[in-house]
VEXLO-95968 format. One record per residue (C-alpha): residue in three letters; x, y, z. Coordinates in steps of 0.02 Angstrom, whole numbers, plus 50000, padded with zeros to 5 digits. Example, Ala and Ser with C-alpha at 12.3 -4.5 7.8 and 13.67 -1.06 7.14 Angstrom:
! VEXLO-95968
ala506154977550390/ser506844994750357/
END
This chain:
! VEXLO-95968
unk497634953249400/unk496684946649536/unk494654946649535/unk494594950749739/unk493554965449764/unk494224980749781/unk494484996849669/unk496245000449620/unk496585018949603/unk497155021349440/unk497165030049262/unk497685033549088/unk499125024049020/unk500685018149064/unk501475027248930/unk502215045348996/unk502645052748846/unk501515067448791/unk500555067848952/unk500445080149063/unk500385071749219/unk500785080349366/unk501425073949540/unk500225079749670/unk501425068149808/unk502585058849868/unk502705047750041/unk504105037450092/unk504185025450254/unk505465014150324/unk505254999950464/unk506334988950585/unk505614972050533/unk505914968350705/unk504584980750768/unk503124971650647/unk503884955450723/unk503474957450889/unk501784967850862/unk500974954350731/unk501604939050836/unk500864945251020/unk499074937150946/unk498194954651005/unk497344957450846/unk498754969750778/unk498924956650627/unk496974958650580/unk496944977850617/unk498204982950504/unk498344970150354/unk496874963650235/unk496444945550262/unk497394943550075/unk499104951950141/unk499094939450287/unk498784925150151/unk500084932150058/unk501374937150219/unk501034921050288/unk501384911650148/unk503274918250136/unk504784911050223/unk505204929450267/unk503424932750322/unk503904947650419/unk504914956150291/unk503264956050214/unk502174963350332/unk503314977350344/unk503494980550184/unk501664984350168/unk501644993050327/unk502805005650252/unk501715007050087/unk500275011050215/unk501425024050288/unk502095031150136/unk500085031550050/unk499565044450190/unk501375055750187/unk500815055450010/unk499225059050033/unk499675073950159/unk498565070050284/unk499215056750391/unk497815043450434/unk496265051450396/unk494515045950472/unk493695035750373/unk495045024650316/unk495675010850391/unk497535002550380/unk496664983250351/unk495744991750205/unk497284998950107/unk497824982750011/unk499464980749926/unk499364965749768/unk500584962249658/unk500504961249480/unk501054944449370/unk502584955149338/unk502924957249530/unk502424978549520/unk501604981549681/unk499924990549679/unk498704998049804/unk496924993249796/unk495575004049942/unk494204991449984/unk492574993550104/unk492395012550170/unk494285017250132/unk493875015449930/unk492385028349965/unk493345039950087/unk494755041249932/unk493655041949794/unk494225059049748/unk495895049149689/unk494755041649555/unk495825051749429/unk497675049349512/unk498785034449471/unk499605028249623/unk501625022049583/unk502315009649734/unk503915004149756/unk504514993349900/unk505744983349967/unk506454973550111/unk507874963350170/unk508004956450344/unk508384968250453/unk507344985350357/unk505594987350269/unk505535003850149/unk504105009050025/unk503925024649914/unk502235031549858/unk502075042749700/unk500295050149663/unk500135056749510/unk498635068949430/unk498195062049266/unk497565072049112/
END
């Protein structure tokens, strides 16, 4: 696991049996990778508003760069379905960080203001799944209560 800063919202185990965790909800977004094409290459600042300066390390770094970016796009999308509240104030989308673990899992870390806006998640575990291929970007968000 990285040592960036950042707090990862997360709890308990990952062991399900005998817990009584309960889903509290669930997001899902899908993107043309076409669309986050044309917005991140214009050079108007789309690129900086919307990722974390380590997701445009990471998307840049990729021969599919924009299958990337809209990957985590759609996370972004799916963490506020899930959250039911569609972008709240005090968030912002460059401060909503998707890392990946050794093992490739995908996992969303708040930084800056967004970590203190969503502190009440402090006792949630956020699930991610994404995926891309050229043409598509999806992402499903699972938030879970834990006991």
């Amino acid at each position: 696991m990285s040592s960036k800063a950042g707090r990862e919202i997360i709890a308990g185990s990952s062991n399900l049996i005998n817990q009584q965790n309960m889903i509290i909800g669930i997001g899902i977004d899908m993107i043309e990778t076409a669309r986050v094409e044309a917005k991140v290459s214009k050079e108007n600042g789309f690129r900086e508003l919307v990722f974390s300066a380590g997701e445009i390390a990471y998307c840049e770094a990729r021969a599919n760069k924009y299958e990337h970016y809209g990957a985590r796009f759609a996370v972004k999308e799916a963490l506020f379905k899930a959250l039911g509240t569609g972008w709240t104030n005090g968030t912002s989308f460059n401060e909503i960080e998707i890392r990946h673990e050794e093992t490739g899992q995908p996992r969303i870390f708040f930084l800056g203001r967004t970590a203190e806006t969503l502190a009440h998640l402090s006792g949630c575990r956020i699930l991610v799944s994404l995926t891309h291929v050229r043409e598509m970007a999806a992402a499903v968000v699972v938030i879970e209560k834990m006991d």
